[in-house]
C-alpha positions in Angstrom: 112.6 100.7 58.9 111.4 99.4 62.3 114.1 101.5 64.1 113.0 104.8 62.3 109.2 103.5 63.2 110.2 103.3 67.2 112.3 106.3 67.3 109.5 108.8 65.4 107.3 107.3 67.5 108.4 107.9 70.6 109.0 111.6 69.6 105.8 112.1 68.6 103.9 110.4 71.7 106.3 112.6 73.6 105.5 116.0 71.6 102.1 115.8 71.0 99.9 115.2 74.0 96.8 115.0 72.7 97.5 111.8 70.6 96.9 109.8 73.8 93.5 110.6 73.6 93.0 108.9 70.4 94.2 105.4 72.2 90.5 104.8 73.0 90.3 100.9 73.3 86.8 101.1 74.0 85.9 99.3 70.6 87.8 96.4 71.7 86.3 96.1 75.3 82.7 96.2 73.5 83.5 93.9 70.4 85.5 91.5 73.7 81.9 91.3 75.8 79.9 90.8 71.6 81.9 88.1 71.0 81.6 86.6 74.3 78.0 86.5 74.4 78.2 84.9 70.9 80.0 82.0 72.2 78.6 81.5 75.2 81.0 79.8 78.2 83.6 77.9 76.1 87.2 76.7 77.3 89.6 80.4 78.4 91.8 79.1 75.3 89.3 78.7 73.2 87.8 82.1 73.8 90.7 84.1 73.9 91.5 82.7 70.5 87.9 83.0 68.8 88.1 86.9 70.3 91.6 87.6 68.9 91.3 85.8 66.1 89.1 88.8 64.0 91.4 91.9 65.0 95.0 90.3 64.8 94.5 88.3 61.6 93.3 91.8 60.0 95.8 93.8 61.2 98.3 91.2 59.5 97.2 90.9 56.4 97.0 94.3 56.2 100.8 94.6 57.2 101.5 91.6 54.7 99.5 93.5 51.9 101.6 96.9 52.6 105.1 94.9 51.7 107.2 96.1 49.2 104.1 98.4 48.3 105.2 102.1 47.1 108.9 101.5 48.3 107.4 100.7 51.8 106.4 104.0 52.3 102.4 103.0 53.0 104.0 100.0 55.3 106.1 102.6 57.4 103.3 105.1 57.8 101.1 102.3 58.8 103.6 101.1 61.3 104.1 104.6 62.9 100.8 104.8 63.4 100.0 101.1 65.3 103.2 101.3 67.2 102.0 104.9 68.4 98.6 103.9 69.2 100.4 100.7 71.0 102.1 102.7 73.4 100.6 103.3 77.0 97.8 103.8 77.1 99.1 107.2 78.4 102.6 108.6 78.5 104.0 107.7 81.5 106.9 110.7 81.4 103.6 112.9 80.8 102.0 111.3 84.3 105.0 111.5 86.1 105.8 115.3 85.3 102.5 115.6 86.2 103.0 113.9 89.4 105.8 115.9 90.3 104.4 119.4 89.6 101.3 118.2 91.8 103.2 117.1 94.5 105.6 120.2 94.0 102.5 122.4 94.2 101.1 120.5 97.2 98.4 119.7 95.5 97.5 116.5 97.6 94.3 115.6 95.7 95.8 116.2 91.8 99.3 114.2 93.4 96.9 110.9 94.6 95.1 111.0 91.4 98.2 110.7 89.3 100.2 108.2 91.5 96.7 106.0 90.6 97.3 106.4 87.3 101.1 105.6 87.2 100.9 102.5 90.3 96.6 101.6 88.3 95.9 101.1 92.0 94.6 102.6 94.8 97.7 105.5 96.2 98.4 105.8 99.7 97.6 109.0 101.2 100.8 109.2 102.7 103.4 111.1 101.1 106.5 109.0 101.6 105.0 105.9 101.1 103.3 107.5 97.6 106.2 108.6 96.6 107.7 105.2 97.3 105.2 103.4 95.6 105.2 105.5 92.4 109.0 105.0 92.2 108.9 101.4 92.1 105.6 101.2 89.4 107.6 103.7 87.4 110.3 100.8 86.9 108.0 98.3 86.4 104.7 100.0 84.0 107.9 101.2 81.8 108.3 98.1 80.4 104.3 97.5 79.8 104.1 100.5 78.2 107.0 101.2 76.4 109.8 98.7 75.9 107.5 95.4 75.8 105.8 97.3 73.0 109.0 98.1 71.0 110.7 94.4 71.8 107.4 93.2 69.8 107.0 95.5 67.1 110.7 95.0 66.5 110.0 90.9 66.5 106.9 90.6 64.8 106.1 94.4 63.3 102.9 96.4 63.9 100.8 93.0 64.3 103.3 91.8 67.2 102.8 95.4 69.1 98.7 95.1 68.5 99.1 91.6 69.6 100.5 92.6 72.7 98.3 95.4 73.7 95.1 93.6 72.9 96.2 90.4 75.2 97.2 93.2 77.6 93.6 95.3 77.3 91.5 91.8 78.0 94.0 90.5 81.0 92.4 93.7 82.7 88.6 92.9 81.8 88.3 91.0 85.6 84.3 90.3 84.7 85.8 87.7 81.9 86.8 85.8 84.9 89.1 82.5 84.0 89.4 83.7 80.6 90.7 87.1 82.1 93.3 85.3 84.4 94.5 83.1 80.9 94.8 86.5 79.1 97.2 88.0 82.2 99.0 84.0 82.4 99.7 84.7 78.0 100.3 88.8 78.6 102.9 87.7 81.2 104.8 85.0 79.2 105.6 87.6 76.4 106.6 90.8 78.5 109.1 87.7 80.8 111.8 88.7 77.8 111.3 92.0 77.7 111.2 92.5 81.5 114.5 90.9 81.8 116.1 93.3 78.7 114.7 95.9 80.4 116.3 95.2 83.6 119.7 94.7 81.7 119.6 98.1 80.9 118.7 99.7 83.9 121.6 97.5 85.2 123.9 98.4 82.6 122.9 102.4 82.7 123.3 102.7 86.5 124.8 101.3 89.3 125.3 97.9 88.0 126.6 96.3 90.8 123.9 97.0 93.2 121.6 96.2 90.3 123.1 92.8 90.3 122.8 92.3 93.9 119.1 93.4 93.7 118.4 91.1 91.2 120.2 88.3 93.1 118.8 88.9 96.5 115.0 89.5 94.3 112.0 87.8 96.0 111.6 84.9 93.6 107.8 83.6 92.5 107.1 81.1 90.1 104.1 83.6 88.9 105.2 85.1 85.5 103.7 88.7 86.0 104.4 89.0 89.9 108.7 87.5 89.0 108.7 90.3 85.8 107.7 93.1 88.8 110.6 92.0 91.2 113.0 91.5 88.4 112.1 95.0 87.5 111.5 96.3 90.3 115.0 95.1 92.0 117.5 95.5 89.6 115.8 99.6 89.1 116.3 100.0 92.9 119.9 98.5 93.2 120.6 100.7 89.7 119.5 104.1 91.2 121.4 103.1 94.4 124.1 106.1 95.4 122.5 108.3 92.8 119.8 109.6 95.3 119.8 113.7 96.2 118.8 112.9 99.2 118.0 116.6 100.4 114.5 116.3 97.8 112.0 114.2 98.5 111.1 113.1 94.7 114.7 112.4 94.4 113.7 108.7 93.3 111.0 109.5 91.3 113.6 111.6 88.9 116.0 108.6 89.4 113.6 106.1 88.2 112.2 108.7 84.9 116.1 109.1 84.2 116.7 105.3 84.9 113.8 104.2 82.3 114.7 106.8 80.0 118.4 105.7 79.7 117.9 102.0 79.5 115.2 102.7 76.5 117.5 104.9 74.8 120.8 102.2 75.5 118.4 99.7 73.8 117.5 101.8 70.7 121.6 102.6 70.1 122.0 98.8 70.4 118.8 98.2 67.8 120.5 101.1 66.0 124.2 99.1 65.5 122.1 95.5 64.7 120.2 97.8 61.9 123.2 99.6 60.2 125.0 95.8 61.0 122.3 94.6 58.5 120.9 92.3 61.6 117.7 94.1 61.3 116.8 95.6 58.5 
């Protein structure tokens, strides 16, 4: 069931566009900031539990209530549904064709806008080093907003994906402070497996000895969230080594959607055997 969940919703985030815009996490952002002036200034573990706590234990006794309800059927739809509104919160191979057809056009304004939007950071104005930077946050935001999402809802269902993207949502809410630097300290601990799966198949999907070297030779930090980026980041380089046109300057930018696309569909198959191997069910 979980694998027919993932793979249906992937096709539809990929088919129909305008279901990004219904991943508004406003809601959360304002019921974050009610329930922090309700406290007051507590302990970060404290208050990240006491804001959680409403949302996630919802979510799972709803998914507990939908068990063996109907033959599944309501639990399935209901999983579809979270796992799709989990995802993102855009589509990155949306942003990146984007991307490309900007810079393609030489649309230099439309091109920074959307390398922002894949790198969530200010873009250099400077082609090369753009189109640099937007290669390497393509290998690393695919596993925040894809894989991480899939490696929990496979673990824990629809309340591990919501789990994960709600953690995710507050470790960007900076005015929070210490309780936003716990939230990106717990976000990181839980996408460290996933980042390191991820790599695997971008290792195993391209050149997988240079993607072994680049994760050998990786800049190594004992921060969590800055060791998932070189992990990421390294072993997608090294994989899209030799595979490089190297006559078009978004060469690396199709390498790294092709990369990402591979490795998620490598995982799947493998999900796919576990499944029909009655490991998953």
């Amino acid at each position: 069931m979980a694998l027919i969940s993932i793979i249906l919703g992937l096709f539809l985030d990929r088919t129909f566009r305008h279901l990004h815009d219904l991943r508004d996490m406003t809601w959360f952002e304002f019921y974050a900031h009610g329930i922090q002036r309700l406290i007051g200034k507590r302990m970060p573990p404290l208050q990240f539990i006491l804001i959680l706590a409403l949302p996630v234990l919802l979510l799972l006794s709803i998914q507990i209530l939908l068990q063996n309800f109907l033959y599944n059927i309501p639990a399935f739809i209901f999983g579809v549904i979270i796992f799709i509104y989990c995802l993102g919160p855009a589509c990155l191979s949306s942003e990146i064709e984007s991307y490309i057809h900007a810079r393609t056009m030489g649309d230099e304004d439309e091109a920074l806008h959307y390398a922002g939007t894949i790198t969530d950071s200010a873009a250099s104005t400077s082609p090369d080093q753009q189109i640099s930077d937007v290669t390497r946050a393509i290998l690393y935001v695919a596993n925040e907003r894809i894989f991480a999402t899939i490696f929990w809802f496979i673990i824990l269902g629809p309340f591990g994906a919501m789990l994960y993207r709600l953690i995710s949502e507050l470790s960007k809410q900076i005015e929070f402070n210490e309780l936003a630097e716990f939230s990106v300290y717990i976000h990181s601990i839980m996408a460290w497996i996933p980042a390191r799966m991820l790599a695997a198949g971008y290792a195993f999907t391209g050149n997988f000895d240079a993607a072994y070297h680049g994760y050998k030779d990786r800049a190594q930090s004992a921060d969590f969230s800055q060791s998932n980026a070189e992990v990421l980041i390294s072993t997608g380089l090294g994989a899209m080594y030799n595979n490089l046109d190297t006559e078009n300057e978004l060469a690396s930018i199709y390498a790294a959607q092709a990369l990402v696309m591979r490795a998620v569909i490598a995982w799947i198959g493998i999900l796919a055997v576990m499944t029909l191997g009655g490991i998953l069910n």
